[in-house]
C-alpha positions in Angstrom: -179.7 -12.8 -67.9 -182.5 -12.5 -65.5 -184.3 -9.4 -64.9 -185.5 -10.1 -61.6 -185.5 -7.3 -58.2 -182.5 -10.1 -56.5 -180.8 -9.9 -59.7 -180.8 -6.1 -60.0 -179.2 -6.0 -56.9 -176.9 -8.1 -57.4 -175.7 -6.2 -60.5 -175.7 -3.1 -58.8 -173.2 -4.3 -56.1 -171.0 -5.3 -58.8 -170.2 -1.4 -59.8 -167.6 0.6 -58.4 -168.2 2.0 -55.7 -168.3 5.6 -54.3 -166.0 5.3 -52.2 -163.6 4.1 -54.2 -164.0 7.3 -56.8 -163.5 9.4 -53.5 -160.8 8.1 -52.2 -159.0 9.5 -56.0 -159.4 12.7 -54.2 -157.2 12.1 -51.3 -155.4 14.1 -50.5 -157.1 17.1 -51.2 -155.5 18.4 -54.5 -157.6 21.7 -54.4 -156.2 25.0 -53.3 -157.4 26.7 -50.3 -158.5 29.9 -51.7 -161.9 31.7 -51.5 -161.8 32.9 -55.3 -165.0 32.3 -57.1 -162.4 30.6 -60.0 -162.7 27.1 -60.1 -159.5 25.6 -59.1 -157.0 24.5 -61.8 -156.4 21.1 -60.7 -159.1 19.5 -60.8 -159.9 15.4 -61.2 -163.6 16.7 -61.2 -163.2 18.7 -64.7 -164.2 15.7 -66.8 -167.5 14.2 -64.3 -169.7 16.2 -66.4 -168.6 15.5 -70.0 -168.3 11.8 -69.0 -171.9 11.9 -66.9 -173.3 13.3 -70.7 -172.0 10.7 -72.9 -173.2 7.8 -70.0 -176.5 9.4 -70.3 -176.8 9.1 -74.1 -175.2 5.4 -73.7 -178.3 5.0 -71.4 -180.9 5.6 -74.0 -181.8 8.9 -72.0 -182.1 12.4 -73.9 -181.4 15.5 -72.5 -184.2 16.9 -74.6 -186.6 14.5 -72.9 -185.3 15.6 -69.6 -186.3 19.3 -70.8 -189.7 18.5 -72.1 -191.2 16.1 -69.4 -189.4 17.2 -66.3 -189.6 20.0 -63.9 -187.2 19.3 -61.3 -186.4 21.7 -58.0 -182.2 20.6 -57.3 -181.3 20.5 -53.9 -177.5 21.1 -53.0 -175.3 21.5 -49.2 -173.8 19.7 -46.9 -176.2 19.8 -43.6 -180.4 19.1 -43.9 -180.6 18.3 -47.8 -182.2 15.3 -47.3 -185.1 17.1 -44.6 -185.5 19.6 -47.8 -186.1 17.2 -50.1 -188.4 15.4 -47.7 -190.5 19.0 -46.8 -190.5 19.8 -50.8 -192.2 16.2 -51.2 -194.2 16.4 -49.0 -195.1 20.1 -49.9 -195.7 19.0 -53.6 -197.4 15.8 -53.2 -200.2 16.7 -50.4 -201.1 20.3 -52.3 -204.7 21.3 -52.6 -206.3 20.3 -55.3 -205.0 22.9 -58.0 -201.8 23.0 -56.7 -201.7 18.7 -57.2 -202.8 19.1 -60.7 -200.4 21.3 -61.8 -197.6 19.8 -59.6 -198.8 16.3 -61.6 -196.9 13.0 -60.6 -193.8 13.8 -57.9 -190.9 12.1 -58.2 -187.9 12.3 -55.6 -184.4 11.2 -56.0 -182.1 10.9 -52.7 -179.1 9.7 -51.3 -177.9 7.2 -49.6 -180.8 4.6 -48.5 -180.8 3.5 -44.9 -183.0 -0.2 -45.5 -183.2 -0.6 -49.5 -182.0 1.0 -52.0 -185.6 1.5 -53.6 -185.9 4.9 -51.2 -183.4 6.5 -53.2 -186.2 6.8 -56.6 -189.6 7.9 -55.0 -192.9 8.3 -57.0 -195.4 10.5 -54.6 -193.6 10.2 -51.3 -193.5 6.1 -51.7 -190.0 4.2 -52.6 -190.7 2.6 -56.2 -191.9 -1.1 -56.2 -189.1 -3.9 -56.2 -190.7 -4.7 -60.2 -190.5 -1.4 -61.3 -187.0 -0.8 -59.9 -186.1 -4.3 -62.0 -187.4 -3.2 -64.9 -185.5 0.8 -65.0 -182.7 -1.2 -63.9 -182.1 -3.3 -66.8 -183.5 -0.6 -69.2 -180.2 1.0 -68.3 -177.7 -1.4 -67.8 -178.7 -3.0 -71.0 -178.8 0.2 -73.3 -175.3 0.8 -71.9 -174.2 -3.1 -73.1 -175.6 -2.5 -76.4 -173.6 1.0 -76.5 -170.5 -0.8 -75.7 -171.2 -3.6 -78.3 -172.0 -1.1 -81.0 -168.7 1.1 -79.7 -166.8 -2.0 -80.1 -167.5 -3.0 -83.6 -167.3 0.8 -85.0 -164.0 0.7 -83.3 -163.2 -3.3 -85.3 -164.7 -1.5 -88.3 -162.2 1.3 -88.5 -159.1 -0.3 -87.8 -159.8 -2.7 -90.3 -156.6 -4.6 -92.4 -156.9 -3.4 -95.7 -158.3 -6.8 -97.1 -161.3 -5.6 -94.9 -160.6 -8.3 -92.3 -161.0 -7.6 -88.6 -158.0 -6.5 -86.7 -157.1 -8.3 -83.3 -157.4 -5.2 -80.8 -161.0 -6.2 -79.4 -160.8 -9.6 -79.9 -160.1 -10.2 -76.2 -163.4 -8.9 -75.1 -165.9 -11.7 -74.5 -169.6 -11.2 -74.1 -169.9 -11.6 -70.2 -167.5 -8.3 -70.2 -169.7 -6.6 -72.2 -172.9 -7.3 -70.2 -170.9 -6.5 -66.7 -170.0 -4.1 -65.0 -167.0 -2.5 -67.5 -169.1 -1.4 -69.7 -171.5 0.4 -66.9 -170.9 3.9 -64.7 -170.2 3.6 -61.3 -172.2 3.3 -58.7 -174.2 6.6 -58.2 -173.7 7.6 -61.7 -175.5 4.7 -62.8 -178.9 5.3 -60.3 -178.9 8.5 -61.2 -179.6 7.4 -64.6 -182.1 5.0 -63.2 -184.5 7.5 -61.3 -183.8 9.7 -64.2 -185.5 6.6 -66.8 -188.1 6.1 -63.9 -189.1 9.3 -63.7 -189.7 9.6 -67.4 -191.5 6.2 -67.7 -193.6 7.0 -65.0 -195.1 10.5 -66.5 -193.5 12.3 -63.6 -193.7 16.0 -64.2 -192.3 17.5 -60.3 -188.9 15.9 -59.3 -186.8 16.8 -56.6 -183.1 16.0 -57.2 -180.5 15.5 -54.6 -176.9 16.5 -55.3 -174.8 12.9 -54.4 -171.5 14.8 -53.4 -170.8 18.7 -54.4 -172.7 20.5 -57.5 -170.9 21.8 -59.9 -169.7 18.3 -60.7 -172.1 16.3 -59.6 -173.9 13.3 -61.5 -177.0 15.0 -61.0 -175.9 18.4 -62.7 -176.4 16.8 -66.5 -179.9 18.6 -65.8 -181.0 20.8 -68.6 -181.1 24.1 -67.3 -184.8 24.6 -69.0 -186.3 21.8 -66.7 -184.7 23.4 -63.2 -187.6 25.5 -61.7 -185.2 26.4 -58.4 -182.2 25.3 -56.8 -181.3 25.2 -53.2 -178.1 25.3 -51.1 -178.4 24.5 -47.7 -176.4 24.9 -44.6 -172.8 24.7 -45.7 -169.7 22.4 -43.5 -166.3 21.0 -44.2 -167.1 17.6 -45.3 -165.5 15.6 -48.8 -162.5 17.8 -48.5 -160.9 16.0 -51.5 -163.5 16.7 -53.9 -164.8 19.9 -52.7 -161.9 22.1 -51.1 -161.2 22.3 -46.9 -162.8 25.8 -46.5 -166.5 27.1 -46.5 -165.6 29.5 -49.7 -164.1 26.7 -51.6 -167.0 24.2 -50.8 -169.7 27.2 -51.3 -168.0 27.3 -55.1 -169.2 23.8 -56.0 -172.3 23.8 -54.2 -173.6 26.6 -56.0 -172.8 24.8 -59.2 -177.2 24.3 -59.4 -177.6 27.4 -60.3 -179.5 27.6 -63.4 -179.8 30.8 -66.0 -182.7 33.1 -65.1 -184.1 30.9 -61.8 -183.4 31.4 -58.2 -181.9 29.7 -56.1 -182.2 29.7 -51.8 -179.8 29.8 -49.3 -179.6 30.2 -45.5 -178.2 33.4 -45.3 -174.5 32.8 -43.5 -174.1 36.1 -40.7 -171.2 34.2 -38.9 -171.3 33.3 -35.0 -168.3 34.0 -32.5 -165.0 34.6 -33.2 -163.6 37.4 -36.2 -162.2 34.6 -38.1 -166.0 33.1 -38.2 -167.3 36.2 -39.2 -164.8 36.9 -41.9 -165.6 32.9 -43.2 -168.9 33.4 -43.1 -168.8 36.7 -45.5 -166.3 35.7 -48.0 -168.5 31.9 -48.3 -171.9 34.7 -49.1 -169.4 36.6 -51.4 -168.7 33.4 -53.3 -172.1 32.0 -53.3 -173.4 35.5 -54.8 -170.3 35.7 -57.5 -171.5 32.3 -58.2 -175.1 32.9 -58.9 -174.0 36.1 -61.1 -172.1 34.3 -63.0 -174.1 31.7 -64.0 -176.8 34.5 -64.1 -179.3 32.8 -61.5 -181.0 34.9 -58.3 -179.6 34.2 -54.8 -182.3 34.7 -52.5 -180.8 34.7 -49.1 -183.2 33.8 -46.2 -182.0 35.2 -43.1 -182.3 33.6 -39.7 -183.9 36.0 -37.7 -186.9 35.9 -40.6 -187.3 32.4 -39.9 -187.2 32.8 -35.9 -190.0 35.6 -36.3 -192.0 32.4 -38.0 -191.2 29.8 -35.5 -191.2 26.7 -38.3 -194.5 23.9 -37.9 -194.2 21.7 -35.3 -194.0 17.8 -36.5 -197.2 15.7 -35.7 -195.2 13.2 -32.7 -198.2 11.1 -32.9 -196.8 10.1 -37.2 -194.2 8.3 -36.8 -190.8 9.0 -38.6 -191.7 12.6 -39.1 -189.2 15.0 -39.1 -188.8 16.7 -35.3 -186.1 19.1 -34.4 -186.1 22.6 -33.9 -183.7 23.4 -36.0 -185.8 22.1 -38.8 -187.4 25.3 -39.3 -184.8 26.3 -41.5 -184.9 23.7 -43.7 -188.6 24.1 -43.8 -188.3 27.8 -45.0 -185.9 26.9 -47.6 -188.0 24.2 -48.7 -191.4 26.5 -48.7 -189.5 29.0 -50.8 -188.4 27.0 -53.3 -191.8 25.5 -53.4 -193.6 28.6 -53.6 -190.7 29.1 -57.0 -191.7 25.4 -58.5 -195.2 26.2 -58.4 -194.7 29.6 -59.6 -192.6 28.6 -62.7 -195.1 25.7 -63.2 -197.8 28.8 -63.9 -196.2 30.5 -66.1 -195.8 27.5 -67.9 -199.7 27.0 -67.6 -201.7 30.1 -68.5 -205.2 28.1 -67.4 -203.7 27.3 -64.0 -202.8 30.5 -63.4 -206.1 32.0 -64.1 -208.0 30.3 -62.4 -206.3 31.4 -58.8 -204.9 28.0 -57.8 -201.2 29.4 -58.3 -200.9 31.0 -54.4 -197.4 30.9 -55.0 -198.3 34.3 -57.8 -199.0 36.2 -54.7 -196.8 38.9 -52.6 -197.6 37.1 -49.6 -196.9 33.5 -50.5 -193.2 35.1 -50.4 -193.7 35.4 -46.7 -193.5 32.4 -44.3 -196.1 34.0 -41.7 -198.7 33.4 -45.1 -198.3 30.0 -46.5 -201.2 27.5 -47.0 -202.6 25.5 -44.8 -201.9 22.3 -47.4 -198.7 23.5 -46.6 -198.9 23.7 -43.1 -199.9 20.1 -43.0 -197.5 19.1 -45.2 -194.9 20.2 -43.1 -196.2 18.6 -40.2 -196.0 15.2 -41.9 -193.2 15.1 -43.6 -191.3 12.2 -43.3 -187.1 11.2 -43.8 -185.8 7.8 -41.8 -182.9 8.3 -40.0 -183.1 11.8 -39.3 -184.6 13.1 -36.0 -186.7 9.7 -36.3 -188.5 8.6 -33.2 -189.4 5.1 -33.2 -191.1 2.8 -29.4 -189.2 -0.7 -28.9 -191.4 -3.9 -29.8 -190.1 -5.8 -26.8 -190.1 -3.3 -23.9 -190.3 0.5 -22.9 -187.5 1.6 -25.1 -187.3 4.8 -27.3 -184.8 5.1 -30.0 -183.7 8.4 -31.0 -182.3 8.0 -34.4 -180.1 10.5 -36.8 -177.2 9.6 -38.8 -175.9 12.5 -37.9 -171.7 12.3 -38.6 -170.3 15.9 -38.4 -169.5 18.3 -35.5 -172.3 20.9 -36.6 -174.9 18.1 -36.8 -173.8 16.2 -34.1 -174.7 19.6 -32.2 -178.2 19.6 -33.0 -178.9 16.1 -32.3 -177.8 17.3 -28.8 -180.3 20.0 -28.8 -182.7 17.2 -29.7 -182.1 14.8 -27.5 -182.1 16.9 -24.7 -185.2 18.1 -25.3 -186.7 15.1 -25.5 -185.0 13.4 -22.4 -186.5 17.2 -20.3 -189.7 16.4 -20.9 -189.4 12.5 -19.0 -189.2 11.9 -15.1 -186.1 11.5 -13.4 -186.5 7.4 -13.2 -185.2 7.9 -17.1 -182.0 6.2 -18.2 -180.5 6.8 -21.4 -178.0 4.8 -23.3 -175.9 6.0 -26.6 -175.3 3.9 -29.5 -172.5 5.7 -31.6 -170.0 4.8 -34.8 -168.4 7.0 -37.0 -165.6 4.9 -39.3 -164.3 7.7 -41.4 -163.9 10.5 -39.4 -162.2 11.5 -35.9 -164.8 9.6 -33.7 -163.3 10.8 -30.3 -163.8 14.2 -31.5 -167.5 13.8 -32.5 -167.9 11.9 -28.9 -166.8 14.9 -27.0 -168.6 17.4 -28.9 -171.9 15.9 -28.5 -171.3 15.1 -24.8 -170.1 18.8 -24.6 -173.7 19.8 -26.6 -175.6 17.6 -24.5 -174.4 19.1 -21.9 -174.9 22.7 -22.3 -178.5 21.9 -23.2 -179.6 19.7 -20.2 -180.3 21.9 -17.0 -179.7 18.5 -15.3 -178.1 15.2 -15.6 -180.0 12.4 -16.9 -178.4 10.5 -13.6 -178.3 12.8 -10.9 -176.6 10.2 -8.0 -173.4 9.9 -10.9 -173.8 13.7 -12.8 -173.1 11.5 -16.5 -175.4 12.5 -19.4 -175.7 8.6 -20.3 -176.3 5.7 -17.7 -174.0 3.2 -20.2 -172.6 3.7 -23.9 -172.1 1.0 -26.6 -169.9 1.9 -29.4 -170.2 -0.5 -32.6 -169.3 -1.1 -35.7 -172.0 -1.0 -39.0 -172.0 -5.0 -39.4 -175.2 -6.2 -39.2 -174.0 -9.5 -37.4 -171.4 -10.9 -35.5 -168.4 -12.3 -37.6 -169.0 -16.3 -37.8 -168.5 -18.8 -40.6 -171.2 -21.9 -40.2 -170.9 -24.9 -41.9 -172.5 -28.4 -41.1 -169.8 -29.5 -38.2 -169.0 -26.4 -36.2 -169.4 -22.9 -36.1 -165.9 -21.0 -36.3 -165.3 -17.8 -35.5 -164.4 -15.3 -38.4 -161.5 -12.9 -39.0 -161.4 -10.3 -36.2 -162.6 -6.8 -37.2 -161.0 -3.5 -36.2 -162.4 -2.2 -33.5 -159.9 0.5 -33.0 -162.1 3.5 -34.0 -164.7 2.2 -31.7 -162.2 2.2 -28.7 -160.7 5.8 -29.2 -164.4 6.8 -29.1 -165.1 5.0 -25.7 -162.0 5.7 -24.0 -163.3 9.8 -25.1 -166.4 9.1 -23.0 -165.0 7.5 -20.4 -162.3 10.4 -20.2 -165.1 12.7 -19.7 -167.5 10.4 -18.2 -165.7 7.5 -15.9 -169.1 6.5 -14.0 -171.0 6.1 -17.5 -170.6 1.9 -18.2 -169.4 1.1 -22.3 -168.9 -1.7 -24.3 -167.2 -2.0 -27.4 -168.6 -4.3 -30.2 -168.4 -5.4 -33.9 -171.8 -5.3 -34.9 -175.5 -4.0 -34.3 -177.1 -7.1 -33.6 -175.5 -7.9 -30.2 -175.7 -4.0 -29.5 -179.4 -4.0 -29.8 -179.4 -7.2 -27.5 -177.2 -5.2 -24.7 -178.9 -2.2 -24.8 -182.2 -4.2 -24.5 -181.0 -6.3 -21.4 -180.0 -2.7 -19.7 -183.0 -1.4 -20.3 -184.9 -4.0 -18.9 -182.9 -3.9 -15.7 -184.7 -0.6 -15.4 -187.5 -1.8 -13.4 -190.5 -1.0 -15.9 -188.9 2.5 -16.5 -188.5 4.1 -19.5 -185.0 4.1 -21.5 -184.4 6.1 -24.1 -181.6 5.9 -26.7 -179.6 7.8 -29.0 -178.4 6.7 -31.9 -175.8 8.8 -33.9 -172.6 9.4 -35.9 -173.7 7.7 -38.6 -176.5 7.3 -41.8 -174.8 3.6 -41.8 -174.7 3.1 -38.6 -178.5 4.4 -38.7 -179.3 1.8 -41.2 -178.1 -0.8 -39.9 -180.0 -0.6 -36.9 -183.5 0.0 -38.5 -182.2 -3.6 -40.5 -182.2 -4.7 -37.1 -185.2 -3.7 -35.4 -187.2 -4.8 -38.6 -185.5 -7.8 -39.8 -188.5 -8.6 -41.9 -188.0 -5.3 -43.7 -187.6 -5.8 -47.4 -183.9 -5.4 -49.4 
């Protein structure tokens, strides 16, 4: 078998895939309830026993995990990718103490947007195509020599009594054992990848996305001893089957990272609006703190009004992809805080670092926001996540793209704070174009609420001669390219795709917008090629486009604009 980058990825498309583990969750078979008890029915009780025993098929040790790795976990629905960006780039451009102590950084996200190499990061950078091969087949073939060695202990004990072999296994040839039957699924199996990275790399700071959830989640096999902090961000109704369909019931699994005598931050829930959002918002904070006390962590809840009193760091708009948004600044704090934690946890770990006054994070003021470090200050300004709040100029002409894969209504309503701030600060010869998909969710839905956002935070129509907050809209699926079969005589057109999500969500705009032109289309490549023939209608003036409703849909474009980008 070659144990080459092409090959590794074509292994890895082989495993099941997450969405076919989360569609066993549908529909939802928890319990609406906001009790701190994990729910009774549950096809999530067995992920972690099951994660354990794939890890020790893997060749990985727990007490490895404990002695070499110091790892901050990162849980929520909303902005845990921006943390883990912030916390990397807060570890990995430290002062010079702070970097020794912090040693190599290691950063494990999901999902990737161009290749799949951004999920395991070493110092800020995507691992190298050779050293993703090599982790990669580390794993998948101590998990074929588990199965093998499973399978004759198995032959071995059901034995005839004349010793002779017994026919149940005899069916199994060798090219089952090396594929994909005898590995984990999908994200199970790159969590154990960044995990044998990480070790063979002499990381010593990792920061560990949650996939889906907590409690449960593939990530959660982390000895307790090697968590230094945990955080939870913003909380929303998302993976209903697996998590619940209420903030209390989600809150439960999310604050499964809670470790035994660390902390763990929040964003302190007050509730907006109605009595009914009040009363969610209190019972999610009841479950989040029952949670914490019973797995005897700290919850350190930050509270908004702390964080407006700070204001956040502006991101450098001159680096691109760095995070902008002014919501961000809650993600920051969360990020500085748990931060401050790692790098306290590390010193007490390391009485010489300590001593010699490099460990800020000791201090009474490092615990306020108003006093962190200028490292960190910087840090913040250039941290870096593609795809979210990701600014990026047009080779071929004046076009900006405005790209976040944002894909629920909470989100969706601060990319509209975003975008309109950006389009305020441009003349009124602007036009602006949306490029939107959401497959999974209600898409019309998502389309009204950001038109709604968008307008309640632009003083004044992007066309004023029409009053529409877009001059055209193109609504398109994730395929890369349009749907053709070639062979050496003719070109022939493909199987048609649905396109039935993408209609409901134009006919929405054009409902609420009936001036605004949309086209419909199944895949990015011609979308790119419209919106870039509108824009240069313009007449030399600037166009700027959003594009949203989807990390996919977000990927799949940036495929697109860099089509020399690596897999």
């Amino acid at each position: 078998m070659s144990h080459t980058y092409e090959s590794a990825l074509s292994h890895l498309a082989a495993l099941q895939s997450n969405r076919a583990i989360t569609s066993l969750f549908s529909p939802p078979i928890i319990p609406a309830s906001a009790s701190s008890t994990a729910p009774k029915q549950d096809l999530n009780a067995l992920a972690i026993p099951e994660m354990l025993s794939w890890l020790q098929r893997a060749g990985l040790s727990r007490d490895d995990l404990a002695a070499k790795l110091r790892c901050i976990h990162v849980a929520g629905t909303k902005g845990k990718g921006s943390v883990c960006a912030y916390l990397t780039a807060l570890l990995v451009r430290g002062d010079g103490d702070t970097r020794r102590a912090v040693g190599k950084v290691g950063t494990y996200t999901s999902p990737h947007l161009v290749s799949v190499r951004e999920r395991i990061a070493i110092d800020g950078a995507p691992i190298s195509r050779d050293l993703f091969a090599r982790y990669f087949f580390e794993a998948w073939d101590a998990c074929t020599e588990a199965a093998r060695a499973e399978l004759v202990s198995r032959q071995a004990g059901k034995s005839g009594a004349d010793g002779g072999p017994t026919r149940e296994g005899e069916g199994i040839s060798e090219e089952e054992l090396q594929g994909p039957a005898t590995k984990p699924f999908y994200f199970r199996f790159l969590t154990i990848v960044a995990l044998r990275a990480f070790l063979g790399e002499g990381v010593r700071s990792a920061i560990i996305e949650c996939g889906i959830g907590g409690e449960y989640d593939s990530t959660n096999v982390l000895p307790p001893t090697s968590v230094t902090a945990s955080v939870v961000t913003q909380l929303g109704i998302d993976h209903v089957g697996m998590l619940g369909a209420t903030l209390p019931e989600i809150a439960w699994h999310k604050a499964g990272v809670c470790k035994p005598g660390r902390k763990c931050f929040t964003r302190k829930l007050d509730g907006e609006g109605s009595t009914e959002a009040l009363a969610t918002a209190e019972k999610t904070m009841q479950v989040l703190q029952q949670r914490a006390r019973e797995k005897g962590a700290t919850l350190v809840e930050v509270e908004d009004a702390d964080v407006e009193r700070w204001g956040g760091i502006k991101a450098n708009e001159n680096e691109a992809g760095s995070l902008e948004g002014g919501f961000q600044k809650y993600n920051q704090a969360l990020a500085v805080h748990a931060a401050q934690e790692h790098l306290r946890v590390l010193a007490s770990e390391s009485p010489t670092y300590s001593s010699h006054g490099g460990n800020r994070a000791n201090t009474a003021a490092d615990e306020r926001l108003n006093d962190i470090s200028p490292s960190f200050t910087s840090a913040l300004q250039y941290a870096r996540l593609r795809g979210r709040c990701e600014t990026r100029e047009d080779e071929q002409g004046p076009i900006t793209w405005l790209i976040d894969g944002a894909h629920t209504g909470e989100s969706l309503t601060e990319v509209a704070r975003w975008f309109s701030s950006k389009v305020i600060r441009d003349t009124s010869k602007v036009r602006t174009v949306l490029l939107f998909n959401q497959q999974d969710r209600d898409a019309a839905k998502l389309v009204s609420g950001l038109l709604e956002g968008i307008k309640e935070n632009l003083p004044h129509p992007t066309d004023r001669g029409h009053g529409q907050s877009f001059t055209h809209a193109v609504f398109s699926r994730n395929d890369l390219k349009p749907c053709t079969l070639k062979n050496d005589i003719s070109e022939e057109t493909g199987p048609e795709r649905d396109l039935s999500v993408q209609s409901a969500a134009a006919e929405a705009l054009r409902t609420i917008s009936p001036a605004t032109p949309t086209s419909v289309l199944d895949n990015i490549a011609d979308a790119v090629a419209e919106i870039r023939a509108v824009a240069s209608r313009n007449e030399g003036a600037q166009t700027i486009v959003l594009v949203t409703g989807s990390l996919h849909l977000a990927g799949a474009l940036l495929l697109t604009l860099e089509p020399d980008a690596e897999d």
